[in-house]
C-alpha positions as semicolon CSV with decimal commas, in nm:
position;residue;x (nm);y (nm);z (nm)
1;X;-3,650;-2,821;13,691
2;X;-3,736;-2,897;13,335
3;X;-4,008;-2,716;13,185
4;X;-4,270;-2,787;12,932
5;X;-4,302;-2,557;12,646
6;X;-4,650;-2,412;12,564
7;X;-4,676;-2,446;12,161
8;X;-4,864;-2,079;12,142
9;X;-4,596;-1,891;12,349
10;X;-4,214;-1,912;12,134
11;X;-4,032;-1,833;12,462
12;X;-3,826;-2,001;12,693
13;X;-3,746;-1,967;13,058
14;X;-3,355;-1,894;13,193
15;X;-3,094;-2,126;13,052
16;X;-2,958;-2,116;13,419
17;X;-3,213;-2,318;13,558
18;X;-3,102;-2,610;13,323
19;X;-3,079;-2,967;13,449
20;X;-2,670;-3,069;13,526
21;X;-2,690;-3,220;13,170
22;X;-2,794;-2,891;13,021
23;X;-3,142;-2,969;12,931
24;X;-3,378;-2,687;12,983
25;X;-3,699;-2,746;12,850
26;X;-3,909;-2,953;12,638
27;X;-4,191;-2,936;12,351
28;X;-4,316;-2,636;12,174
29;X;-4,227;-2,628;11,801
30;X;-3,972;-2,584;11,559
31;X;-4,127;-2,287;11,423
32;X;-3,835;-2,019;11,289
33;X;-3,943;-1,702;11,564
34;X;-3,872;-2,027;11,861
35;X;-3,582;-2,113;11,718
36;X;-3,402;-1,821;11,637
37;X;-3,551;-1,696;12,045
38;X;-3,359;-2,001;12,126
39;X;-3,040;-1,907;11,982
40;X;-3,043;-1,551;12,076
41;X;-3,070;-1,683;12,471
42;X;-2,816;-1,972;12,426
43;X;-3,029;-2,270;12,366
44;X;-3,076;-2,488;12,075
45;X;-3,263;-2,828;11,973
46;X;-3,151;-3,170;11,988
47;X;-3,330;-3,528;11,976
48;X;-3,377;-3,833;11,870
49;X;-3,685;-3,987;11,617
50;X;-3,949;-4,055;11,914
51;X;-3,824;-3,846;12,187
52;X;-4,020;-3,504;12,265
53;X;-3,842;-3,195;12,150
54;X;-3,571;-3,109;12,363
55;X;-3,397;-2,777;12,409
56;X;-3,033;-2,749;12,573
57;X;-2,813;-2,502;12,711
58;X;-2,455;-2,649;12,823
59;X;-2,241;-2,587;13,066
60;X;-1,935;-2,570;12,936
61;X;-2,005;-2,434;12,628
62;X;-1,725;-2,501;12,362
63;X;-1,682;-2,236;12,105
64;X;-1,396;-2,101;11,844
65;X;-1,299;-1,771;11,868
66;X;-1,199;-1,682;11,540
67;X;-0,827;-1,544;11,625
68;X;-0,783;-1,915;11,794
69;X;-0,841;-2,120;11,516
70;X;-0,535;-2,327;11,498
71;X;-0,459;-2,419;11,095
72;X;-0,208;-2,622;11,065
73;X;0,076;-2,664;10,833
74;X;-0,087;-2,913;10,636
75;X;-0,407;-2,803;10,613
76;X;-0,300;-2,461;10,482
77;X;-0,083;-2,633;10,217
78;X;-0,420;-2,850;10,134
79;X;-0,650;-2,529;10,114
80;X;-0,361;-2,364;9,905
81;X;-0,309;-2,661;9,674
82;X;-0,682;-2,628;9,487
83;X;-0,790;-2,938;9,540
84;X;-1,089;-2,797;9,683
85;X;-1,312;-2,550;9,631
86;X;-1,537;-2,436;9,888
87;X;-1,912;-2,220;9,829
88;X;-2,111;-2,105;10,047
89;X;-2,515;-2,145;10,095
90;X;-2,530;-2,321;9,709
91;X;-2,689;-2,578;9,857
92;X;-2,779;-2,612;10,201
93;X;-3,046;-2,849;10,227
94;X;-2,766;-3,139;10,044
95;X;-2,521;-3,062;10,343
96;X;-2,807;-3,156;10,603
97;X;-2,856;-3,451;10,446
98;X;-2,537;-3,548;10,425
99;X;-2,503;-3,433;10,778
100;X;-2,765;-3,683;10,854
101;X;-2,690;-3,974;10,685
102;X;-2,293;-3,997;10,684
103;X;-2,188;-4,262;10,882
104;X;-1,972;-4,150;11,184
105;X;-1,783;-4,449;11,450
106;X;-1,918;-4,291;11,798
107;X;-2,247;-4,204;11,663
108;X;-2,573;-4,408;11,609
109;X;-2,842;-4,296;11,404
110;X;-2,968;-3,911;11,373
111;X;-3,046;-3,635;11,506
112;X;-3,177;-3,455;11,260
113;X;-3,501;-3,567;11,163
114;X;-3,701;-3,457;10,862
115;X;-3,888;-3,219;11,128
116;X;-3,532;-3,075;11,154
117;X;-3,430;-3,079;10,796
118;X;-3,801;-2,894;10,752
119;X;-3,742;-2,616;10,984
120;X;-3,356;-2,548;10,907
121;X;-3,423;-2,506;10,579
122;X;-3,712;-2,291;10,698
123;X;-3,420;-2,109;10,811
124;X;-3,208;-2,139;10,560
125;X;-3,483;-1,963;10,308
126;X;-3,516;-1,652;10,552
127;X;-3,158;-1,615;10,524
128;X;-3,059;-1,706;10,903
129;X;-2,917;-2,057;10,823
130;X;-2,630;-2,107;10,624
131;X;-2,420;-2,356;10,488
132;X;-2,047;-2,409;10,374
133;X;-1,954;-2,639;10,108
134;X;-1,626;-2,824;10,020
135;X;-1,650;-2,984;9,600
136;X;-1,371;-3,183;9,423
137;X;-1,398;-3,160;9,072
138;X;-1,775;-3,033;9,104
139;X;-1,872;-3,337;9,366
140;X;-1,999;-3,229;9,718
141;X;-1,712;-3,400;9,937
142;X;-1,771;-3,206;10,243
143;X;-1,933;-2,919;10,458
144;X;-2,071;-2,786;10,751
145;X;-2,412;-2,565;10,833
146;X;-2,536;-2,349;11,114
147;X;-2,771;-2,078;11,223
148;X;-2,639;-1,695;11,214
149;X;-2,740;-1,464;11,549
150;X;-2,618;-1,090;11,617
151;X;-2,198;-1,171;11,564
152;X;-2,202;-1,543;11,652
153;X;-2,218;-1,839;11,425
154;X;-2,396;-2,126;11,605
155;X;-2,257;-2,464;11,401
156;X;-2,490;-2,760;11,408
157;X;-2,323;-3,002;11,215
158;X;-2,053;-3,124;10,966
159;X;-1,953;-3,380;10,739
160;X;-1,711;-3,498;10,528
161;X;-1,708;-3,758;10,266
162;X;-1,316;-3,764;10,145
163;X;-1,074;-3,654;10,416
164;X;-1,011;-3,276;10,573
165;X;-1,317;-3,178;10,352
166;X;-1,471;-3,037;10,658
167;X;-1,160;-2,936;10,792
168;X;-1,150;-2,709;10,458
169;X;-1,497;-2,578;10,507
170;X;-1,386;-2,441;10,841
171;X;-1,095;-2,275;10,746
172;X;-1,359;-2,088;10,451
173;X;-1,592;-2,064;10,770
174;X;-1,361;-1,885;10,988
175;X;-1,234;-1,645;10,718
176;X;-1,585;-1,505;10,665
177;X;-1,629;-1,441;11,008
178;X;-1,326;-1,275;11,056
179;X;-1,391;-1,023;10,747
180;X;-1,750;-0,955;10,849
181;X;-1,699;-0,923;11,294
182;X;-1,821;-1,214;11,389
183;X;-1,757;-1,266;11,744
184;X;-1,720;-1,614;11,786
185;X;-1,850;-1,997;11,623
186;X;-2,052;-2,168;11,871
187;X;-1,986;-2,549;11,897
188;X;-2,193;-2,652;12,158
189;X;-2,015;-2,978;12,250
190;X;-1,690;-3,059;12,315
191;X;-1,502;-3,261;12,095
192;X;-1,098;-3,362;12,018
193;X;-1,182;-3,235;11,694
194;X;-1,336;-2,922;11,760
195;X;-1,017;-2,924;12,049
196;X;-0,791;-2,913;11,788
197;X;-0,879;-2,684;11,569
198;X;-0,850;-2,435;11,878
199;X;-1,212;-2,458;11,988
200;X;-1,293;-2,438;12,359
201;X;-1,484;-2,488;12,676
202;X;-1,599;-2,109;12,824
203;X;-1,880;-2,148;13,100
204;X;-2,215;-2,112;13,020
205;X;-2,253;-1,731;13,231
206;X;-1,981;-1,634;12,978
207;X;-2,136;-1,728;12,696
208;X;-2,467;-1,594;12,800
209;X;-2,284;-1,260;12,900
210;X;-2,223;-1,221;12,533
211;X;-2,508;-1,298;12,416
212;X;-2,649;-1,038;12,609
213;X;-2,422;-0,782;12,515
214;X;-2,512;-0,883;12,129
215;X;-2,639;-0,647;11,873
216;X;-2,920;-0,871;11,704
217;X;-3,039;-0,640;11,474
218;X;-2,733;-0,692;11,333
219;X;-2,742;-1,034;11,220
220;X;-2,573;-1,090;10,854
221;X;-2,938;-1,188;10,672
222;X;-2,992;-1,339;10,337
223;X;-2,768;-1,579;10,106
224;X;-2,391;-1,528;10,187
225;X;-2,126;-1,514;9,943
């Protein structure tokens, strides 16, 4: 059963009951207390310009545990050579963009809309979305961006304009997470990439099991460093 969100009411019913594809429910807003409700019970947004808002909850649910993260031989050297140098939440709203617009071979056209770019940088100004960002000689190459919840990072997107940019982003990703307790990244869909760089399928009860066992009030808030 798929239900319809009512705009005045930010809550949404059990991801269990999602469709086989994951979808859960659809409409209500992207307002910042719905969206960061839909995080904190394993949902998030994702649609097309024209489609109603959608809200999904996957099952499997591919995440990185921190302690997995598989960097390899040549992507240490890279990070270790200077070629890049990675910041973090200088400037989030370019990385959506480029999120948006940077061609990619199995994808057509964007998900995120300006409604999206509006309400995750919404986000990003209450200090609950955040973004990591790969330069070359003071040139945004490369990044990646997400929404922070209790001791989970849930990714959204990343880019990358000159090769293993976004590979570099992660690595800077990862470290943080490790040094402040974050549990684990969420990556929502599996992917060879995300595969390789250790990420994996856990079912959906797992990953709601730790969300339930989350902290919230602990969420890492305001521009990280």
């Amino acid at each position: 059963m798929i239900y319809e969100l009512d705009p005045n009411y930010p809550y949404f019913p059990d991801p269990e009951e999602a469709e086989p594809d994951g979808l859960v429910a659809i409409g209500g807003d992207l307002s910042p207390q719905r969206l960061i409700n839909a995080y904190c019970q394993g949902l998030f947004p994702w649609y097309s310009e024209g489609e109603p808002l959608m809200w999904w909850s996957l099952d499997p649910r591919m995440v990185l545990f921190p302690d997995e993260f598989r960097c390899s031989k040549t992507l240490r050297r890279l990070v270790k050579s200077g070629r890049f140098e990675v910041r973090i939440d200088t400037c989030f709203e370019a990385v959506m963009r480029n999120c948006g617009t940077v061609k990619r071979p199995d994808q057509d056209g964007t998900w995120i809309t300006p409604e999206m770019l509006e309400a995750y940088v919404r986000l990003h100004q209450l200090g609950l979305a955040h973004s990591f960002e790969t330069f070359r000689e003071g040139r945004l190459v490369g990044g990646l961006y997400g929404v922070s919840v209790g001791q989970i990072f849930c990714g959204e997107s990343m880019f990358h304009i000159e090769t293993d940019a976004s590979k570099v982003a992660m690595v800077r990703l990862v470290e943080f997470c490790k040094q402040h307790g974050f549990r684990l990244i969420d990556a929502q869909q599996e992917t060879s990439h995300l595969a390789s760089l250790g990420a994996r399928p856990i079912k959906r009860k797992d990953y709601l099991d730790i969300l339930e066992s989350m902290d919230f009030s602990k969420t890492l808030v305001g521009a990280w460093s």
